[in-house]
N, C-alpha and C positions, 0 to 999 in steps of 0.2 A: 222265541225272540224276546229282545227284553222288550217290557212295558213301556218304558219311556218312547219308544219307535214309533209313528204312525200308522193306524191300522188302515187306512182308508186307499195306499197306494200297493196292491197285489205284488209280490215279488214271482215271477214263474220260471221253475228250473224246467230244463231242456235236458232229457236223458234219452236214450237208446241203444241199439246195437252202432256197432261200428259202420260205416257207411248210407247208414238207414234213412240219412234225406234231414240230420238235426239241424243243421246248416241255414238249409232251405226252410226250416220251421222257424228257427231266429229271423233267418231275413223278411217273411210274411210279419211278423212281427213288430220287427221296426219298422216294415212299411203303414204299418196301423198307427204307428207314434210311441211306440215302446223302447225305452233304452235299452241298449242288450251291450250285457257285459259277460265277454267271448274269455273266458278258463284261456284256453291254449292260444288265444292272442298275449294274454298278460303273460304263461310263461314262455311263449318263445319271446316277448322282448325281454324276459329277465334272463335269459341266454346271453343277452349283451351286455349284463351286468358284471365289471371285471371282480369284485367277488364272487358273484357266483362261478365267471367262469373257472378261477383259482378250485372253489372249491370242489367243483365236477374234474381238474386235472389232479388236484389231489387224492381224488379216490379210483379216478380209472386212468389216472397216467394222460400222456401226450397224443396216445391215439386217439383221446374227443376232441383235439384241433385243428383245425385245415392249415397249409403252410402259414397263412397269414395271423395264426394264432386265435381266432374267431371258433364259436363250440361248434362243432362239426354233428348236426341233429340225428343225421344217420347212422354215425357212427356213435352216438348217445342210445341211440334205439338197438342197435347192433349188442350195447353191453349192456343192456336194463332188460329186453325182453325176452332173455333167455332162461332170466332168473328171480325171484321172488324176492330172492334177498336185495340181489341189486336193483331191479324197481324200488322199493320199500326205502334206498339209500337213496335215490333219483329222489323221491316225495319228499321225504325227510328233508330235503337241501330246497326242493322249490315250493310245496304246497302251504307252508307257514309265510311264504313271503307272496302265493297268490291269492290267499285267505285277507292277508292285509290288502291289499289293494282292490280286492271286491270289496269287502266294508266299508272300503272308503268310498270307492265308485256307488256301494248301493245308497249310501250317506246322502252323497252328492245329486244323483239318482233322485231321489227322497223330496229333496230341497226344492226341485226343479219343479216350478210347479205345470207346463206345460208337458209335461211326463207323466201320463198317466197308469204306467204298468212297468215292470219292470226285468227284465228277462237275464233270465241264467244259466248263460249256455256252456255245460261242463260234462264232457263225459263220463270224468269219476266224480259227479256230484255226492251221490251216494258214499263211495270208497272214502273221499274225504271230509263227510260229514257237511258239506254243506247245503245240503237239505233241508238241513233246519235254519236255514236261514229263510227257505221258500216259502210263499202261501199254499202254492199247487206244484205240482208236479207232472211234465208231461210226457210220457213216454213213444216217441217216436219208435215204429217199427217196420220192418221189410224183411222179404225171405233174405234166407240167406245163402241163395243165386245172386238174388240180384245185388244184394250189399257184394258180393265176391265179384262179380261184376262189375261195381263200380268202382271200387279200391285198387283193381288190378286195371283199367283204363284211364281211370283219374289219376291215381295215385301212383301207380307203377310200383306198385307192392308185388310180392310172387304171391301164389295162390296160400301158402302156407302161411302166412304174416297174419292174415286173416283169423286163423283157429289160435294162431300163439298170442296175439295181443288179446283175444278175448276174453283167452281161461284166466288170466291176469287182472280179471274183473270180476265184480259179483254176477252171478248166472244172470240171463238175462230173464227167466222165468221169475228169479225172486225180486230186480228188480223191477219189470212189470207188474206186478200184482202189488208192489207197494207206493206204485204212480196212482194217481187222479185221475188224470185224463190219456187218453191213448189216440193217437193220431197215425193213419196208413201214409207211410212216405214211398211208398214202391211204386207209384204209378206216374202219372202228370203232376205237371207243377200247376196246372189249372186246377187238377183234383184234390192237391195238398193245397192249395190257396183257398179254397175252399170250405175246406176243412177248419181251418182257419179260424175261418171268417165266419163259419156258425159256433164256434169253443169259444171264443174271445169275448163276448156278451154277456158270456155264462163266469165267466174266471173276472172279469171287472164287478158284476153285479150276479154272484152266484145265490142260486138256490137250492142247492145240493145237500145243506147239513153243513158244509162246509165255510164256514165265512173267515175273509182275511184273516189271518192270524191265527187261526182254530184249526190250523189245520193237523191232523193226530203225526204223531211222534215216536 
């Protein structure tokens, strides 16, 4: 992170498996008083963006838009997660424009001084490098029953959506071993609150080796 940045205010990326409870780790979170700036909030509103929308009809045609010409996210998922190349076209068109608008947010973030931590909750934190923007790193985890479980009653995914969006990410082994802290999200939300609530003492006023800004790269 550059030097000029303040060290004294934690930045904490939020990673995991797919349904693994990250959500729920953001929301404990900013019930603490932590700003949490949500990856897939910033780009489903840049979905609404008429260039972007232009330029996702430019590369997969008219079948990414509902009659009323709005991006049709399904059918965005339908032609990106089948293929590597075409995810990789999908990043390429939103991930420099949600890179800008977290920096901004983490900026703003920053400023605020009744803010005292600051959360970043991105699934491809890693894939797209912004990691290094984090102090720590937490990696939320759950079997992967019950993530399939969740996805396919939350979300109404088919069972197989689950194994195809994954491989489409770094393993989940290499990205756990290169998190800080690890939090179980498979159980109660009393248990994940919990969880919580003894990690967050330690990431504001760590004693680990690890202090704001220090963190290895």
């Amino acid at each position: 992170m550059p030097a000029s940045q303040p060290t004294t205010k934690p930045v904490i990326g939020i990673i995991g498996a797919i349904g693994s409870g990250k959500s729920a780790v953001s929301g404990e979170l900013a019930a603490l008083g932590c700003a949490v700036i949500d990856a897939d909030a910033i780009g489903h509103k840049l979905l609404g963006d008429p260039e972007v929308r232009d330029r996702l009809r430019q590369r997969w045609g008219d079948k990414v838009l509902t009659d009323a010409g709005d991006v049709d996210r399904a059918a965005i998922a339908d032609a990106v997660f089948a293929s590597r190349d075409e995810l990789d076209a999908l990043n390429g068109i939103l991930h420099p424009l949600i890179s800008a608008e977290m920096t901004r947010a983490v900026a703003q973030a920053r400023a605020d001084e009744s803010i005292e931590a600051i959360v970043l909750d991105a699934a491809l934190l890693m894939e797209a490098g912004w990691d290094k923007l984090c102090s720590c790193v937490i990696f939320v985890d759950a079997p992967e029953a019950v993530r399939l479980k969740r996805v396919v009653e939350q979300r109404k995914w088919d069972p197989g959506d689950l194994a195809s969006r994954e491989k489409m990410q770094i393993s989940l082994d290499i990205k756990r071993s290169r998190c800080d802290y690890l939090i179980d999200g498979s159980s109660s939300v009393s248990h994940l609150r919990q969880q919580v609530l003894e990690l967050y003492p330690r990431i504001i006023q760590p004693d680990d080796g690890f202090g704001h800004n220090n963190r290895p790269k």
